[in-house]
C-alpha positions in Angstrom: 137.0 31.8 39.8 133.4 30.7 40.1 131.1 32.4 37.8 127.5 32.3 37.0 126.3 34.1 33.8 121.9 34.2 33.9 120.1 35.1 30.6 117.2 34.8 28.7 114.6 37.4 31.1 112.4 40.4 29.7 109.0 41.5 28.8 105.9 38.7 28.5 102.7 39.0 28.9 100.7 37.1 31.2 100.0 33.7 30.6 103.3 33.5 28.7 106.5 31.5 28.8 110.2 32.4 29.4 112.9 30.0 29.8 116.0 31.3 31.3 119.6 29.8 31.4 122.1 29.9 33.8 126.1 29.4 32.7 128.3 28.2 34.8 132.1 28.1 35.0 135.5 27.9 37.3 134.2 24.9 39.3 133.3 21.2 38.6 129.5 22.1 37.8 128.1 18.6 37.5 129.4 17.7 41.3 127.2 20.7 43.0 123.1 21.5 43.5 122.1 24.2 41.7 119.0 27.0 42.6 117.0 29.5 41.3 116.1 32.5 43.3 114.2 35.8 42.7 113.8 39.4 44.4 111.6 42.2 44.0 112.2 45.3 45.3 112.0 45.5 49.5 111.8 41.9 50.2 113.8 39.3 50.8 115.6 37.0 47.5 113.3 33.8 47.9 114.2 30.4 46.6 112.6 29.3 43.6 113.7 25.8 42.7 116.8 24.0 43.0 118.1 21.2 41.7 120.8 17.9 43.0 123.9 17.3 41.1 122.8 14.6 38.4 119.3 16.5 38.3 117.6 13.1 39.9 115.8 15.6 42.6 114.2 19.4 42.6 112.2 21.5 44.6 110.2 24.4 44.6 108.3 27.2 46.0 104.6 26.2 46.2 104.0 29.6 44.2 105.3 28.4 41.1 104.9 24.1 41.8 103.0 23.1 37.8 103.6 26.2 36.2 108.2 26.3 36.7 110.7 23.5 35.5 114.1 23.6 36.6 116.7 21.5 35.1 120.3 21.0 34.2 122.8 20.0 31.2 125.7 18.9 33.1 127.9 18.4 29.3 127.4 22.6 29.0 127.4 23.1 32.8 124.0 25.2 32.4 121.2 25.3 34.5 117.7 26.4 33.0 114.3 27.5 34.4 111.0 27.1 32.4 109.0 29.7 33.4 105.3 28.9 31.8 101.7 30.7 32.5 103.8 33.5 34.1 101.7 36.0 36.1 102.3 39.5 37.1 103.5 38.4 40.5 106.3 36.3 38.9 107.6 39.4 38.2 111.6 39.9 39.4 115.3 39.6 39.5 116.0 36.0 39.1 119.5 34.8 40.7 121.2 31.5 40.0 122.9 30.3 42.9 124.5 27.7 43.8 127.5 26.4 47.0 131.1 25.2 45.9 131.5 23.2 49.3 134.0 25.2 51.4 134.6 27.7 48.8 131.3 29.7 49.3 128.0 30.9 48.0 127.8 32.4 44.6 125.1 34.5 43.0 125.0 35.5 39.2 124.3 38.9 38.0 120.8 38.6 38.1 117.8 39.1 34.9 115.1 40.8 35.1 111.8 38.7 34.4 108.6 41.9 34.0 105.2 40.0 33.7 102.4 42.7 31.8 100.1 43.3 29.4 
């Protein structure tokens, strides 16, 4: 059973740092691209990085490109995202996702990131 465990979100202020961590289990983690999305509420979850398999490769929303890091530890099949000079619009639910081939799409529980002074 594929699960996906997110932690490490709460109150900052802005200009502050978070770094959120994403644990994975029930699948063979280091053979699958990983992602980070977020949702606030009455819009649509939008993707916020992602990642390959070995973590040679990422992406991200041009709202977050210099300011987000997202990588991977493949030995405790986590997935992290450095959240640094955070702003009030960063503010969200923030979803790790990620694709097990033919098996489906899997979201974690979600954890809440609030940007304010």
């Amino acid at each position: 059973q594929v699960q996906l465990v997110e932690s490490g979100g709460g109150l900052v202020q802005p200009g502050g740092s978070l770094r959120l961590a994403c644990a994975a289990a029930g699948f063979t983690f280091r053979r699958y691209a990983m992602s980070w999305y977020r949702q606030t509420p009455g819009k649509e979850r939008e993707l916020v990085a992602a990642i390959t398999s070995t973590g040679g490769n990422t992406n991200y929303a041009d709202s977050v490109k210099g300011r987000f890091t997202i990588s991977r530890d493949n030995a405790k099949n986590t997935v992290y995202l450095q959240m640094n000079s955070l702003k009030p619009e960063d503010t969200a639910v923030y979803y790790c996702n990620t694709k097990v081939g033919s098996r489906g799409n899997y979201w974690g529980q979600g954890t809440q990131v609030t940007v304010s002074s």
